[in-house]
C-alpha positions in Angstrom: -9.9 -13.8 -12.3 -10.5 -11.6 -9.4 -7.3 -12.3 -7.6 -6.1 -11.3 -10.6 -7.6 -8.4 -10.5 -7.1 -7.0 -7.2 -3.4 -8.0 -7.5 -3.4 -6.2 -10.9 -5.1 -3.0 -9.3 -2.5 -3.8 -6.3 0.3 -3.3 -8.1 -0.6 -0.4 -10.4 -1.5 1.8 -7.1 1.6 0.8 -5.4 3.7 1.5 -8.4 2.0 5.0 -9.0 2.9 5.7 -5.2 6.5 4.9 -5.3 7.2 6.5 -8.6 5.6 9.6 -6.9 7.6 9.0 -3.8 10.8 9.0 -5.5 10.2 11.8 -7.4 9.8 13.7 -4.4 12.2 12.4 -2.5 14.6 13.0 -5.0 13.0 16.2 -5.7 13.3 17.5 -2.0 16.7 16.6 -1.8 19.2 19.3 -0.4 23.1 19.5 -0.6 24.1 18.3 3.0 26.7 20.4 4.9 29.8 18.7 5.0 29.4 18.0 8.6 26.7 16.3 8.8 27.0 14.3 5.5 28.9 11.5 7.4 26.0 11.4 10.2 23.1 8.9 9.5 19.6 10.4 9.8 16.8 8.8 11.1 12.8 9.1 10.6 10.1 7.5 11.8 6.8 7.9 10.9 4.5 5.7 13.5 1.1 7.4 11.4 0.0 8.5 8.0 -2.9 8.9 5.6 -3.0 6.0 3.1 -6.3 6.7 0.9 -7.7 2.9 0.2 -10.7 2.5 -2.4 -11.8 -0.8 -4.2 -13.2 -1.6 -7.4 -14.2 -4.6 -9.0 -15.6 -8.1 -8.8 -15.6 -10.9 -6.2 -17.4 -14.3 -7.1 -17.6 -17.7 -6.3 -17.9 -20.5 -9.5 -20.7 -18.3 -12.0 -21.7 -16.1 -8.9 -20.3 -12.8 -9.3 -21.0 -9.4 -7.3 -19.1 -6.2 -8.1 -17.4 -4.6 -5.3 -17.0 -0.5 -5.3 -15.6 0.7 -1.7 -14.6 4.5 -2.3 -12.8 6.0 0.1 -15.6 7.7 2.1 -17.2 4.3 2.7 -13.6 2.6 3.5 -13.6 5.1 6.1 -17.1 4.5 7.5 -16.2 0.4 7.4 -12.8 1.2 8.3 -12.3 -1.4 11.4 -8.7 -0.8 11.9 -5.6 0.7 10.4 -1.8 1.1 11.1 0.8 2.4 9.1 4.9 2.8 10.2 7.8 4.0 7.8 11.2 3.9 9.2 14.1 5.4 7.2 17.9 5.7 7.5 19.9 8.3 5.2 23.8 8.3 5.4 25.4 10.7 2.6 24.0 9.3 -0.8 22.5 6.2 0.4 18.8 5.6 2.1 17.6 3.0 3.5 13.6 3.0 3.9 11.1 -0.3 5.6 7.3 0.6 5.5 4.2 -1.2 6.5 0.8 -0.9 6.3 -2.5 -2.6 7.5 -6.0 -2.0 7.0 -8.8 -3.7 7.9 -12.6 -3.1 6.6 -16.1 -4.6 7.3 -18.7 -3.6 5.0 -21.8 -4.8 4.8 -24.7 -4.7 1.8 -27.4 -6.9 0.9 -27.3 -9.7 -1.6 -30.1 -9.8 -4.8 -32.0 -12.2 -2.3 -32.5 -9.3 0.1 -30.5 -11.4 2.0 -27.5 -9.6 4.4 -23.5 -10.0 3.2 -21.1 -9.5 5.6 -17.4 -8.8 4.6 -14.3 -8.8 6.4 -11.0 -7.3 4.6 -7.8 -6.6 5.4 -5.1 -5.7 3.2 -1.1 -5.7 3.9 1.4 -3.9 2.3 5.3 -4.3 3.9 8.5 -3.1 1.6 11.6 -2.4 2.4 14.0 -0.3 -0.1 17.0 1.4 -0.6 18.3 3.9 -2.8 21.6 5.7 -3.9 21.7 9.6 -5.1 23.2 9.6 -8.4 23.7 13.5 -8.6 23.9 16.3 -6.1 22.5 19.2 -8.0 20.2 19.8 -9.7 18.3 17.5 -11.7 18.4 14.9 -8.5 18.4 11.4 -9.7 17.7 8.7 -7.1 17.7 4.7 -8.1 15.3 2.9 -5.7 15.5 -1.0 -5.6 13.5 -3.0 -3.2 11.0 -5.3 -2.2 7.0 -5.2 -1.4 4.9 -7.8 0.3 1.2 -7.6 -0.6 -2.0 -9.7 0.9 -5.3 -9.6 0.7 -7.7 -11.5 2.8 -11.2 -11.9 2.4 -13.9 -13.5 3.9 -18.3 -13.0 3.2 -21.2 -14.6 5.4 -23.5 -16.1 5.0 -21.6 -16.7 1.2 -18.7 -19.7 1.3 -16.5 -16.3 -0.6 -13.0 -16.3 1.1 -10.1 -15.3 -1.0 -6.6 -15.4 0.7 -3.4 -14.0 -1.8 -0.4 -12.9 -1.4 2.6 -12.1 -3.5 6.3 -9.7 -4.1 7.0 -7.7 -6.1 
């Protein structure tokens, strides 16, 4: 139930960012001047801002515990991050790989009084390509890919480790 969950939670995040990111793309999309249309364009984005924040439950057998990590306290546990997007545009088509990592180790106490330690991390790779239906004005940009999600956690002194992956 809480894999379920978290990959639930998972995907409707990731969804909401790449419908966002292909309305902007598209959105931002300019006429290219005929010379440089035939030219492929590179980016590379080696950092960004990727604003992570859990809710929910974690629980072994009829143990639960609910988990609520907003962002300010993923960035106090925050014990690692990195983020790369890499994309290739040639005329209508675009070509886009991104990957992301973050670890986190928060700590709290359990009912006991007794100290829970939790390491996190969470993956997120895709890669995607789209085509530019129009050139003017409404753009309309098809986006089909593939995203690679995992999420693996441990807790001490608890036997709590959950390990999932999955593609969307």
């Amino acid at each position: 139930q809480v894999n379920r969950m978290i990959r639930n939670r998972f995907r409707k995040l990731a969804a909401s960012f790449l419908l966002l990111g292909a309305i902007g793309g598209a959105s931002a999309q300019g006429e290219l001047p005929e010379s440089e249309s035939d030219k492929w364009q590179f980016t590379i984005a080696p950092l960004y801002l990727w604003a992570v924040g859990i809710d929910g439950t974690v629980g072994t057998g009829p143990v639960l515990a609910p988990v609520d990590i907003k962002f300010s306290d993923a960035l106090s546990n925050l014990s690692g991050a990195f983020t790369l997007h890499l994309e290739a545009r040639r005329k209508r088509w675009n070509v886009l790989a991104d990957y992301m990592w973050v670890g986190l180790s928060p700590s709290a106490s359990l009912p006991s009084g007794t100290p829970l330690n939790v390491d996190l991390d969470m993956q997120i790779g895709e890669l995607a390509g789209t085509y530019l239906m129009t050139d003017r004005s409404p753009y309309v940009e098809v986006l089909a890919g593939l995203r690679y999600q995992s999420v693996d956690m441990t807790a001490s002194p608890t036997p709590v480790s959950i390990d999932e992956s999955w593609v969307d």
